[in-house]
C-alpha positions in Angstrom: -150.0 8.6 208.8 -151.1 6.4 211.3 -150.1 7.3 215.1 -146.7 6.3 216.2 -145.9 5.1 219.6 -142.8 3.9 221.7 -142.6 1.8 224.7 -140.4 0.4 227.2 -140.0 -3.3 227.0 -140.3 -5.0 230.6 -137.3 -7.2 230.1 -134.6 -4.9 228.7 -136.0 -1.7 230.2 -135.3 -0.5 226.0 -137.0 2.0 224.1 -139.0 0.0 221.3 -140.3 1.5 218.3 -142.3 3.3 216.5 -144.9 0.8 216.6 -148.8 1.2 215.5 -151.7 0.2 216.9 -152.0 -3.2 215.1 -148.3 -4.1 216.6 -149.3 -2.5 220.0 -152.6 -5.2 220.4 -150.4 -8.2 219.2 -147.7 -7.6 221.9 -150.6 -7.2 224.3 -152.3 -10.0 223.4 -148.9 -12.0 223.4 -148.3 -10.6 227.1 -144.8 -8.5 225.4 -147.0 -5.1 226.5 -149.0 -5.4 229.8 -150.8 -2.7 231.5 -148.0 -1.0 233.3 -145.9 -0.9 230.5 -145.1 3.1 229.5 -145.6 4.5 227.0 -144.8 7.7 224.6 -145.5 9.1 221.8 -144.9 12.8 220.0 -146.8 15.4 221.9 -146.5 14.1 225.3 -144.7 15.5 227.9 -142.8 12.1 230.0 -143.9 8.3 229.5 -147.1 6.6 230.8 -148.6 3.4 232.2 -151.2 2.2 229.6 -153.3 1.9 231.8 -153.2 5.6 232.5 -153.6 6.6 228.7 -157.2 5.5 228.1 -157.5 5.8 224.4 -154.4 3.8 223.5 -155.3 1.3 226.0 -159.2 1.0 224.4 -157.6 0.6 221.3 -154.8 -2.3 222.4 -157.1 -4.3 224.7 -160.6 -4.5 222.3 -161.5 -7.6 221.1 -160.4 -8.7 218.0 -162.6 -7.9 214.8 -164.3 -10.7 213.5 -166.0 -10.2 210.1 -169.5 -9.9 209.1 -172.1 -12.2 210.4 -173.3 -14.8 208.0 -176.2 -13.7 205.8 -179.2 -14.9 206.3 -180.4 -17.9 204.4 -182.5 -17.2 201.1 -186.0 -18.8 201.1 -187.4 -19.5 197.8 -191.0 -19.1 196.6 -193.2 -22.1 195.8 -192.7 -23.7 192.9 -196.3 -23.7 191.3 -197.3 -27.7 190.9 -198.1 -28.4 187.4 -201.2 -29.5 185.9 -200.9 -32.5 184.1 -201.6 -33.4 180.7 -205.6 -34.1 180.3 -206.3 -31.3 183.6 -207.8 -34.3 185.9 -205.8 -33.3 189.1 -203.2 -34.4 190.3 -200.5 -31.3 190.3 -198.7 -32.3 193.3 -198.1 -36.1 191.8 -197.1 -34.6 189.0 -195.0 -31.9 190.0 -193.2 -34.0 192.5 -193.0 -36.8 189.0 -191.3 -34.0 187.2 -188.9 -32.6 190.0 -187.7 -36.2 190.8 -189.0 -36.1 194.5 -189.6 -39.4 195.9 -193.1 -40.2 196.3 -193.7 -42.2 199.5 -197.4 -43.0 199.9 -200.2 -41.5 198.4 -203.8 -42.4 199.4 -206.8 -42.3 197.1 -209.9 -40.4 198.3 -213.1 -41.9 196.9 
């Protein structure tokens, strides 16, 4: 079972809880819990200061968890050009031809 703690709410000077730690970091990060609010929980012997209980208050003030990074971006081999039908050359033409790539300009070696 997840750990159960109790504070003291600043406003009302009342006893809230149980909470856990996800409830603890939104009231922190909605300024409802603030470092010198005290805290308890079953074990200890009087009521604290977060700030003054430094693994609740590592666990209340991280950063919220963001999820993976992206993966990174396939590359895909080659695609192999094609010969074309009577082998004279050509491939890339071809290929290109066959693929549906526009062809912009072409020059003719001679």
């Amino acid at each position: 079972m997840a750990e159960a703690w109790y504070y003291v709410d600043d406003a009302t000077n009342a006893q809230q809880g149980p909470c856990t730690i996800p409830e603890l970091e939104r009231l922190y990060a909605s300024s409802s819990v603030t470092d010198s609010t005290l805290f308890w929980k079953d074990g200890q012997a009087d009521w604290s200061a977060l700030s003054a209980l430094p693994s609740l208050h590592a666990q209340v003030t991280a950063p919220p968890q963001r999820g993976p990074p992206a993966l990174p971006a396939k590359t895909l081999p080659p695609v192999p050009a094609k010969p074309r039908a009577g082998g004279g050359g050509g491939g890339a033409y071809a290929a290109a031809q066959a693929s549906g790539a526009v062809v912009q300009s072409m020059s003719v070696l001679g």
